[in-house]
C-alpha positions as CSV (number, residue, x, y, z in Angstrom):
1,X,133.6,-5.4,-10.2
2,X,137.0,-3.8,-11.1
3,X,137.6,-2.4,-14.4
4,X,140.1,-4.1,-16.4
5,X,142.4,-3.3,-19.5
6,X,141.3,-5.4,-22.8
7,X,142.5,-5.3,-26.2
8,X,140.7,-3.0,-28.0
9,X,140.0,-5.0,-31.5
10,X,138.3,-2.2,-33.3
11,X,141.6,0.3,-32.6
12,X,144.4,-3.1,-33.7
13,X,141.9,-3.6,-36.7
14,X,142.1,0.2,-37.8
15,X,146.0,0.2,-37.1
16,X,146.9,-2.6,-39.7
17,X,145.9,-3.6,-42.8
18,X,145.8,-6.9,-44.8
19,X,148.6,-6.1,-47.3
20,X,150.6,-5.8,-44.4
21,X,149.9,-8.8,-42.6
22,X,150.4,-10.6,-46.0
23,X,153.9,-9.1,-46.4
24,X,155.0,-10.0,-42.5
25,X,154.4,-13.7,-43.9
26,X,156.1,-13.4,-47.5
27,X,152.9,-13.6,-48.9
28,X,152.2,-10.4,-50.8
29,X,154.6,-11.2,-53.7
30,X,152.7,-14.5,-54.4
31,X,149.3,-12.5,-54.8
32,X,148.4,-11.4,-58.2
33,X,146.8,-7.9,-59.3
34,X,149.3,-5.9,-56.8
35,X,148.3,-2.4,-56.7
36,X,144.9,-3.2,-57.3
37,X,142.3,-3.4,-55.4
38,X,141.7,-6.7,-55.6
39,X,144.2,-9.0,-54.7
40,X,144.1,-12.9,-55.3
41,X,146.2,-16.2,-55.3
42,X,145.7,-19.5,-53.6
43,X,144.6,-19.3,-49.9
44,X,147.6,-19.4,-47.6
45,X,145.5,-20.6,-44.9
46,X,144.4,-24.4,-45.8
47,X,147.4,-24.3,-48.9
48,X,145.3,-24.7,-51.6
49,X,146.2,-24.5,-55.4
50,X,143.0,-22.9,-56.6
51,X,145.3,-19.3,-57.6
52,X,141.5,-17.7,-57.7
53,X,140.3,-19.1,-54.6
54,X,141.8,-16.5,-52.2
55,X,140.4,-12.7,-52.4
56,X,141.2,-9.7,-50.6
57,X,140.1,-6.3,-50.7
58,X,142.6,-3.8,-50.1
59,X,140.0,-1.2,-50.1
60,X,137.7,-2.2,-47.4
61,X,140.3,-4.1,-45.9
62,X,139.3,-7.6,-46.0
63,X,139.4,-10.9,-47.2
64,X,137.6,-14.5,-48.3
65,X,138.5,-17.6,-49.3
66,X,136.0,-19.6,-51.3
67,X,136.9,-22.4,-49.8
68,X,136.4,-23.5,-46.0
69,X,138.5,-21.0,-44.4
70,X,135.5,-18.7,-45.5
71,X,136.7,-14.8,-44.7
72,X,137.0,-11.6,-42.3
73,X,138.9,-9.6,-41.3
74,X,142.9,-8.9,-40.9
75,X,142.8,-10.2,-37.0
76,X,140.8,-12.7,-38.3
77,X,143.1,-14.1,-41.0
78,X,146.1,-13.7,-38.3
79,X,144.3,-16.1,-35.7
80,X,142.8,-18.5,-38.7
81,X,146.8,-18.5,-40.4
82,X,148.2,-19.4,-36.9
83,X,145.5,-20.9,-35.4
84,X,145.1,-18.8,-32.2
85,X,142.2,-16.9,-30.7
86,X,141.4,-13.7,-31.7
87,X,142.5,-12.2,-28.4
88,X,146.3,-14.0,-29.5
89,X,146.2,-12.8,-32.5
90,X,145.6,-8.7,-31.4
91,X,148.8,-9.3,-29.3
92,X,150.6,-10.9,-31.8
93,X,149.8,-8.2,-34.5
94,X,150.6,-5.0,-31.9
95,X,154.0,-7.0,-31.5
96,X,154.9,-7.4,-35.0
97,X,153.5,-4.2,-36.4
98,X,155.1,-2.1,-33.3
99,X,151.9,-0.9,-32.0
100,X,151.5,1.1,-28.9
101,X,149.8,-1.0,-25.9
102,X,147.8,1.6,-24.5
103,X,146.5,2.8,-27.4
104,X,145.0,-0.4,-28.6
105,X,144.2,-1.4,-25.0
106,X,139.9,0.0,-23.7
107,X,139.2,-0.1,-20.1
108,X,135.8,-2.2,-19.4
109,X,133.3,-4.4,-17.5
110,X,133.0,-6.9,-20.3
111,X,135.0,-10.3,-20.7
112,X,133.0,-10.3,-23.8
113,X,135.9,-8.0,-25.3
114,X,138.1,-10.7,-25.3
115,X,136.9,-12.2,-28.5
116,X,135.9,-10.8,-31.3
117,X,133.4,-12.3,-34.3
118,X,134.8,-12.6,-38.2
119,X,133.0,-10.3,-40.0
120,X,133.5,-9.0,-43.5
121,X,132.2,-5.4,-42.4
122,X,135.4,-2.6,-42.7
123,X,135.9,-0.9,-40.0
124,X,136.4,3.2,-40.4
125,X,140.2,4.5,-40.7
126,X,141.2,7.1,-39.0
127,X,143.2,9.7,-41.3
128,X,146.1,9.5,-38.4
129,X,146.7,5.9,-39.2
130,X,149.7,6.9,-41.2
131,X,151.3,8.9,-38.8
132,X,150.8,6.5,-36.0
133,X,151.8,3.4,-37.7
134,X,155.2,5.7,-38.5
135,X,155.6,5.9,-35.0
136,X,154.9,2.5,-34.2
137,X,157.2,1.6,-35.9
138,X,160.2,3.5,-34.9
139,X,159.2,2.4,-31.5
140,X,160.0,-1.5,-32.7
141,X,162.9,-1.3,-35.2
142,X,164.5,-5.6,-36.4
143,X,167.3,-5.8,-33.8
144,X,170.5,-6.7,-35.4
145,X,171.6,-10.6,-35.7
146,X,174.3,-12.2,-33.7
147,X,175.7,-14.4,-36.3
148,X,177.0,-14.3,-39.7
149,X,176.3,-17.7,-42.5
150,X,179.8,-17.5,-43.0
151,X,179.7,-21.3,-45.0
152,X,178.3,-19.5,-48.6
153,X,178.9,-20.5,-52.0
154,X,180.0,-17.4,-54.3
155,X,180.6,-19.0,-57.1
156,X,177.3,-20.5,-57.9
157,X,175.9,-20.9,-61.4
158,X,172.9,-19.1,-60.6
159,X,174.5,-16.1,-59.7
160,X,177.1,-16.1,-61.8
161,X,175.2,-17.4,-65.3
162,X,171.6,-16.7,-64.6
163,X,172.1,-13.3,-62.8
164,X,175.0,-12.2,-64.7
165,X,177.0,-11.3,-61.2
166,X,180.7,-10.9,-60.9
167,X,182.5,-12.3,-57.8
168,X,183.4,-9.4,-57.4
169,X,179.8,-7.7,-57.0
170,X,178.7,-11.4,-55.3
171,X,181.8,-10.9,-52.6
172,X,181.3,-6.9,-52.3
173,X,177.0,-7.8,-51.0
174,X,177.9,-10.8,-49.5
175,X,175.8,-13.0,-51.0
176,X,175.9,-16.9,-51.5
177,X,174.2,-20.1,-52.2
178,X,173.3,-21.6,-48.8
179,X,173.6,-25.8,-48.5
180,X,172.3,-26.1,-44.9
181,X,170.8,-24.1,-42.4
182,X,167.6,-21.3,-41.9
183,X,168.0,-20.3,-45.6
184,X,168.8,-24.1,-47.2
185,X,169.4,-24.5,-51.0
186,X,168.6,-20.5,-51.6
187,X,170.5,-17.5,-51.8
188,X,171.3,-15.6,-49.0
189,X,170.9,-12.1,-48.9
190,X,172.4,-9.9,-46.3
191,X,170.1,-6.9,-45.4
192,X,171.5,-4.1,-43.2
193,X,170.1,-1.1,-42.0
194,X,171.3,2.6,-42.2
195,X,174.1,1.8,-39.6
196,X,175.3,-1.5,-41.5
197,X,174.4,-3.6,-38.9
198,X,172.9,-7.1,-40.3
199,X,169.5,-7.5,-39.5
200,X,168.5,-10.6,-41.6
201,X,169.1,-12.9,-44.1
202,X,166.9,-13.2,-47.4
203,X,166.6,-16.2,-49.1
204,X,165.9,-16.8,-52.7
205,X,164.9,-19.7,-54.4
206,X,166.8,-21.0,-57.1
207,X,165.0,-19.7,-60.4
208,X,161.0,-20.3,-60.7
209,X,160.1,-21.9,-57.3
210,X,157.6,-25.3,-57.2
211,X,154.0,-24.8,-56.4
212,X,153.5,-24.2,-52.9
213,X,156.8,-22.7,-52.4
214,X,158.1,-18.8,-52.1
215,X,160.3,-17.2,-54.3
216,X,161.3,-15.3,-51.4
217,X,161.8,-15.7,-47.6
218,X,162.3,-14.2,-44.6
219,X,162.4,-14.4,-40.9
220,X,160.1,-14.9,-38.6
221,X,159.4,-11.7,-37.0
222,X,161.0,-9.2,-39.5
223,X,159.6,-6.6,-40.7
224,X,160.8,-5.3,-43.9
225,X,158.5,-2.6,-44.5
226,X,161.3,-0.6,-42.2
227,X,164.5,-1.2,-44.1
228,X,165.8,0.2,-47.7
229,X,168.3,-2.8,-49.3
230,X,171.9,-0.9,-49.6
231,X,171.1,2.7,-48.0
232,X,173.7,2.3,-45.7
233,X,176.2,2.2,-48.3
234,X,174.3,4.5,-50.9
235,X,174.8,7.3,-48.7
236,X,178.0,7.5,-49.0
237,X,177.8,8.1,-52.9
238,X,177.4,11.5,-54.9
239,X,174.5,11.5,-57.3
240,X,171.0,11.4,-57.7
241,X,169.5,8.4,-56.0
242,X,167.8,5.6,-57.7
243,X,165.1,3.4,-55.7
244,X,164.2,0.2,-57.5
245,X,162.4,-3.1,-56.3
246,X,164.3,-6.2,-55.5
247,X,167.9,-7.2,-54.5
248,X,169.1,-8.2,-58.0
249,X,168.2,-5.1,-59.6
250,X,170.4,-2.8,-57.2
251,X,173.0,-5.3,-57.2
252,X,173.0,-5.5,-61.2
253,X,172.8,-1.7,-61.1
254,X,175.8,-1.5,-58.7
255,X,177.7,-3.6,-61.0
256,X,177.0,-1.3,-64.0
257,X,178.8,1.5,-62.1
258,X,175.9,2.8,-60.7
259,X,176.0,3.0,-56.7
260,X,174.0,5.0,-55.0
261,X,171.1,2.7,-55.6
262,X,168.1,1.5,-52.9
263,X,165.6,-1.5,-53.2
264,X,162.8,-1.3,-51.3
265,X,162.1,-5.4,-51.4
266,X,158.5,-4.8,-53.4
267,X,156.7,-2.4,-55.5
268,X,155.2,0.1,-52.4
269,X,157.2,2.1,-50.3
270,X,156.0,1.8,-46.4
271,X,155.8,5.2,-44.5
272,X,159.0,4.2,-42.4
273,X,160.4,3.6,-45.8
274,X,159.6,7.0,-46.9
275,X,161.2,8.4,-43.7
276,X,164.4,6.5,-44.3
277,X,164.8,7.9,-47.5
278,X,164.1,11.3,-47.3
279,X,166.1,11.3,-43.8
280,X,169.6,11.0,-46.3
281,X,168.2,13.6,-48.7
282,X,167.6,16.9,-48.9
283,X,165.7,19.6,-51.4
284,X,168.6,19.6,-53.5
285,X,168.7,15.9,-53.8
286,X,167.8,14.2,-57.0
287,X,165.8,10.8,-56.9
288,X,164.8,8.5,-60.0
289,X,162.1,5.8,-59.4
290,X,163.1,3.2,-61.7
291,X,160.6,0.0,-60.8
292,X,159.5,-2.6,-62.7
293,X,157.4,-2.2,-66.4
294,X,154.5,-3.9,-65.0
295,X,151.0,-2.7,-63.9
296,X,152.2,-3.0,-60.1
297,X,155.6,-1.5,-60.6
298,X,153.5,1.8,-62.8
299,X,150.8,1.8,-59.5
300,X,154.3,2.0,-57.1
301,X,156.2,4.1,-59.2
302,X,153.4,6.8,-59.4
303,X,152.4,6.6,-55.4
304,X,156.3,6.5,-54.5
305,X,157.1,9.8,-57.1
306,X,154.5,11.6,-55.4
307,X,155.1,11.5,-52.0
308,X,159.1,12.2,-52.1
309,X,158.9,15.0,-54.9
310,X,157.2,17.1,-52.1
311,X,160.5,16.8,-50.5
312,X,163.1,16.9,-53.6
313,X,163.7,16.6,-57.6
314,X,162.0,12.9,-58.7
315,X,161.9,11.9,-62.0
316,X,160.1,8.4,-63.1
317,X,162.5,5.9,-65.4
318,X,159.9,4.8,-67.5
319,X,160.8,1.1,-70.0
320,X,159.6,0.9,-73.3
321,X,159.0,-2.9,-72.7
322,X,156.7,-4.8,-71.0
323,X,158.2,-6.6,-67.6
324,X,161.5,-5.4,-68.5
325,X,163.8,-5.1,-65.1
326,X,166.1,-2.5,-63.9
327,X,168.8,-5.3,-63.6
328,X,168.2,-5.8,-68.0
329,X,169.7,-2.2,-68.5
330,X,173.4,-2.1,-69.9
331,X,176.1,0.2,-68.5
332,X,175.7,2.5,-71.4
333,X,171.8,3.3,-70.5
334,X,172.7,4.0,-66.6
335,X,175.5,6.4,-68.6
336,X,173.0,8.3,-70.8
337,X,170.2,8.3,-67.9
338,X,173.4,9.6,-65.7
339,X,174.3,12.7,-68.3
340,X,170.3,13.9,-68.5
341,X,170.0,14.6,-64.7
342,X,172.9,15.7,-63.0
């Protein structure tokens, strides 16, 4: 019999992990106890309201619902989530997480290797995970859209009286409300990588979204963990650079006068992430982490100060509020915070 090439399930399993499958589906941000290692919320699977009912363990990598979906592993939530075989769901993950072909392809006898069991034991990481999934995915960057939602709102109450946005600010990021279309009744957000080409839309829901419903959401297909919100136009500023969270915090930052500001869509920053960011800087540079006063934005904060200030000067912004924003500050904070590090 003639050996053939089969997915290797153990390598795909070892190569991604369950926080990042829930972020390819907008799904991390509705879990509670980020940074933990525990996450929970209602299962995404059978669309339950139970927010206890869905479990994952970001430790050993796994997850269970305690409700029929039962549990397993990341390949196994993919195939339950789109309702493919296992085999469909390995080549759906080694496209959407960049992964190299060979490297998570095993030659063999065995047909058997073309599905796979759920089980809830981890599989052993290898310690070049990192640096292969950094190369990964450079291999598969978002490829730049060719359209524009040219039919936007600016002047929408929400932006204007909930966000506290200027038209100027709302015309300078492009943003808008969106009547009709892939990002209907939200706010679309332009996202753009380091060259300013537009790689996607984000939409945002209209204040607190209904049960059921995401305050956030992207594309099919786009991976955010390998873009930084705004770094093709912080760049081109002088001063140290501040990394926040979400969109409305650099915009509201930007508006304050402070410009050379990042989000990096969430509270962790992926290795590409990393790369980006300390590709535009150098030992000189100055960076201030300024994330959210919440445990998850603390956990991020910490990690994220960490890994850059082996590169250059970080210093952590730390609130003296619970939940307080970036986007809360007034220009005269971002003034004083301005004259105690440059």
């Amino acid at each position: 019999m003639s050996k053939k090439s089969f997915i290797d399930f153990k390598a795909v399993k070892a190569a991604i992990s369950m926080e990042q499958v829930l972020e390819h589906y907008n799904l991390l941000d509705t879990m509670s106890g980020l940074g933990k290692e525990s996450l929970s919320g209602c299962c995404p699977i059978h669309k339950g309201s139970n927010k206890t009912q869905f479990r994952v363990n970001t430790v050993k990598n796994i997850w269970n619902c305690f409700g029929k979906c039962k549990g397993g592993n990341a390949l196994d939530f993919i195939a339950k989530y789109e309702n493919v075989s296992i085999h469909a769901a390995a080549l759906k993950a080694i496209e959407w997480f960049g992964l190299d072909m060979e490297q998570m392809s095993v030659k063999s006898d065995d047909d058997e290797k073309l599905e796979s069991k759920p089980s809830l034991k981890p599989e052993p990481k290898s310690p070049a995970v990192k640096k292969e999934t950094v190369e990964s995915e450079k291999a598969s960057p978002n490829v730049p859209l060719k359209f524009r939602l040219d039919k936007l709102e600016r002047e929408h109450p929400y932006l204007i009286k909930e966000r506290g946005l200027t038209l100027e600010t709302i015309i300078d990021f492009g943003i808008g409300y969106c009547a009709k279309g892939i990002m209907e009744n939200r706010i679309a957000i332009p996202i753009h990588n380091l060259k300013g080409e537009l790689l996607a839309y984000a939409g945002r829901w209209l204040g607190e979204p209904p049960e059921g419903t995401h305050k956030y959401k992207l594309p099919p297909g786009f991976k955010k963990s390998l873009e930084v919100f705004n770094i093709d136009r912080a760049i081109k500023e002088t001063g140290p650079l501040i990394i926040v969270e979400g969109f409305f915090d650099c915009m509201k930052l930007h508006q304050n006068g402070w410009k050379k500001v990042v989000a990096l869509m969430g509270s962790t920053m992926s290795p590409a992430q990393e790369e980006l960011i300390r590709s535009q800087t150098s030992e000189n540079s100055h960076i201030i982490v300024m994330l959210d006063e919440n445990e998850a934005g603390r956990t991020g904060r910490d990690d994220i100060a960490q890994r850059l200030s082996k590169h250059c000067y970080v210093k952590i912004y730390e609130f003296n509020q619970e939940d307080f924003e970036p986007e809360h500050l007034f220009p005269e904070d971002l003034q004083a915070l301005s004259e105690g590090v440059e």
